[in-house]
matplotlib code that plots the C-alpha trace (Angstrom):
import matplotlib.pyplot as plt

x = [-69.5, -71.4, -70.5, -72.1, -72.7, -71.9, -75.4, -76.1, -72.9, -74.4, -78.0, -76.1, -73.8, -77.2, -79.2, -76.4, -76.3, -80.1, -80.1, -76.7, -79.1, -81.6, -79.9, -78.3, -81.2, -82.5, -79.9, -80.4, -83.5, -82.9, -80.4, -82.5, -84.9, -82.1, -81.4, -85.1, -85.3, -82.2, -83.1, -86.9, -85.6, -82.8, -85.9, -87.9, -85.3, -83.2, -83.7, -82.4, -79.7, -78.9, -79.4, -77.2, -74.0, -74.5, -74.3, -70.8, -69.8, -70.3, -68.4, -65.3, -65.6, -65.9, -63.3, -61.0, -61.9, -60.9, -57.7, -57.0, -57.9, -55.4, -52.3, -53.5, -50.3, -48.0, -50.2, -49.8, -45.8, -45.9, -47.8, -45.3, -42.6, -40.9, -42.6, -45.7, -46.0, -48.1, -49.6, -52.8, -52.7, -55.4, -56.1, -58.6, -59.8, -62.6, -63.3, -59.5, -58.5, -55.9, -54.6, -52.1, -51.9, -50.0, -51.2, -48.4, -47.9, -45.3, -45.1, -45.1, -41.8, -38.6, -35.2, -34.2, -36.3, -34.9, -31.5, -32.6, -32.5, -34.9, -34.0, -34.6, -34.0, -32.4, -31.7, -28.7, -25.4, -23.6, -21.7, -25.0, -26.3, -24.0, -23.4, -27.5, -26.9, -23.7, -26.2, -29.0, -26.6, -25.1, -28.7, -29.6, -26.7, -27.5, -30.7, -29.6, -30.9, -27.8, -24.7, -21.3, -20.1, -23.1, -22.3, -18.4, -19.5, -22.4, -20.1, -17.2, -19.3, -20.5, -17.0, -15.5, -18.3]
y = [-63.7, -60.6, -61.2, -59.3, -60.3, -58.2, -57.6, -56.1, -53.8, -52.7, -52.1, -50.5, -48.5, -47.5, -46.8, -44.6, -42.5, -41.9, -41.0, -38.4, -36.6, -36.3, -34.9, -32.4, -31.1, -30.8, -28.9, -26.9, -26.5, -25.1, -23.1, -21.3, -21.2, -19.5, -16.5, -15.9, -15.4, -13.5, -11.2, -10.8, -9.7, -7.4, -5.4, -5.0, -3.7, -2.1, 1.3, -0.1, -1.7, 2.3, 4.1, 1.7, 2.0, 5.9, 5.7, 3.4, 6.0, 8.4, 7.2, 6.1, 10.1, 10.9, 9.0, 10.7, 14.0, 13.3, 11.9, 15.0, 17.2, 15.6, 15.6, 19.2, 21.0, 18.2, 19.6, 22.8, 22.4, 20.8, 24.0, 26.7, 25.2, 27.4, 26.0, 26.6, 30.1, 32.3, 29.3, 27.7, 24.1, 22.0, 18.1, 16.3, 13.2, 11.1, 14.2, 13.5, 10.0, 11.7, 14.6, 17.0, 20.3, 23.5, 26.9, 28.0, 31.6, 33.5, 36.4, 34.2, 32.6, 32.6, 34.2, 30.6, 29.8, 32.1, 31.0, 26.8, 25.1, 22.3, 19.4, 16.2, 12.6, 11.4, 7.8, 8.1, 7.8, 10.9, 10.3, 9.1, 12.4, 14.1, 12.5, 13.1, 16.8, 17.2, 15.6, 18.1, 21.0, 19.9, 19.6, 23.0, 23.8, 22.3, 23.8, 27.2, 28.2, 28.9, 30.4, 29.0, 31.1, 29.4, 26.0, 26.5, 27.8, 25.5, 22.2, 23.8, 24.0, 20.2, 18.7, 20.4, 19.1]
z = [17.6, 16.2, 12.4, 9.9, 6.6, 3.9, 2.8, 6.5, 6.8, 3.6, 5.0, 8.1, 6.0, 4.7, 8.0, 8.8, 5.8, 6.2, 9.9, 8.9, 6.5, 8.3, 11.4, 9.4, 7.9, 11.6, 12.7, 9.5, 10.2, 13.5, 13.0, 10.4, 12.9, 15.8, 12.5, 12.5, 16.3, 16.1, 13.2, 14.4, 17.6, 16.0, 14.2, 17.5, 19.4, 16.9, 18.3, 21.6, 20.3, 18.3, 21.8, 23.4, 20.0, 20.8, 24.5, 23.9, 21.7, 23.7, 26.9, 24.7, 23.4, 27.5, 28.6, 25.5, 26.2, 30.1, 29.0, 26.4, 29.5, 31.7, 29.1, 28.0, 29.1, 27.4, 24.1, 25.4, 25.9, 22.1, 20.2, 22.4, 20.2, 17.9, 14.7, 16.0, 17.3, 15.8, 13.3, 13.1, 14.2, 12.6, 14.1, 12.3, 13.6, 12.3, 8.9, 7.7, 9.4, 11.6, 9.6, 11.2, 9.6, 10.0, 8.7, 6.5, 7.6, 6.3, 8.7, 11.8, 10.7, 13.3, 13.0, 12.6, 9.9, 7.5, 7.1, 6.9, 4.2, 3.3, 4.9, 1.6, 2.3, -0.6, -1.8, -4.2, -3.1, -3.4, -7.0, -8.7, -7.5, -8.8, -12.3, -12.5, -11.3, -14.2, -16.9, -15.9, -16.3, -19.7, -20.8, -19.7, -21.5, -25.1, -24.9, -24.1, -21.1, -19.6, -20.4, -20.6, -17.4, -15.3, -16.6, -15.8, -12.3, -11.9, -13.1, -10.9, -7.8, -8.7, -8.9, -6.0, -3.3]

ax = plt.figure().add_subplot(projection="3d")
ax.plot(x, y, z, "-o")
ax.set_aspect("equal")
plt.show()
């Protein structure tokens, strides 16, 4: 009924092209437009828009502090721990990005303390520990930095583990 020729669906083709172009650069346009609005108001008011970050910050700081001030005696319970009596406990939020450090005080150390050893997470299976610690003697060895009676003894207590 409605057939076009092929010269129109190229003139339509066309048409529609144009009017594609030209509504994009309107939009373009206008969003270019909406960024000046948006920026130009950003300027104006951008000590409102400080005042108002601060006053966030400082209710999320509040509302910290009220909840440090309610679990204060589980803090409390946590620093009346052995390992930390006597010592200087340091938390450092936002300076060190969560650091947790422990004043290293040797006279504030626990009858406990003295007799543990340090407690290493190793990786090795026991025998490749072993062979490693063997080879380390013998070197010591060679070079002379120990005697035959600490490598017998040292190489003794190595094999009999």
């Amino acid at each position: 009924m409605f057939k076009l020729k092929s010269s129109d669906s190229h003139l339509a083709s066309s048409v529609l092209l144009a009017f594609s172009i030209l509504l994009f650069h309107v939009l373009l346009l206008a969003a270019i437009g909406l960024l000046v609005i948006i920026f130009r108001g950003i300027v104006n008011y951008l000590v409102w828009i400080l005042l108002g970050g601060a006053l966030l910050a400082g209710a999320g700081l509040f509302v910290l502090y009220r909840y440090m001030q309610k679990e204060k005696s589980v803090v409390s319970k946590l620093l009346e721990l052995p390992e930390f009596k006597n010592r200087k406990v340091e938390v450092n939020i936002l300076g060190g990005l969560a650091s947790f450090k422990i004043d290293p005080d040797d006279q504030a150390r626990s009858a406990i303390d003295t007799e543990v050893t340090p407690l290493t997470h190793r990786l090795d299976d026991p025998d490749s520990l072993r062979v490693r610690e063997l080879s380390e003697l013998a070197r010591l060895f060679e070079k002379g930095l120990i005697s035959l009676e600490e490598y017998d003894r040292g190489k003794k207590d190595l094999l009999n583990q």
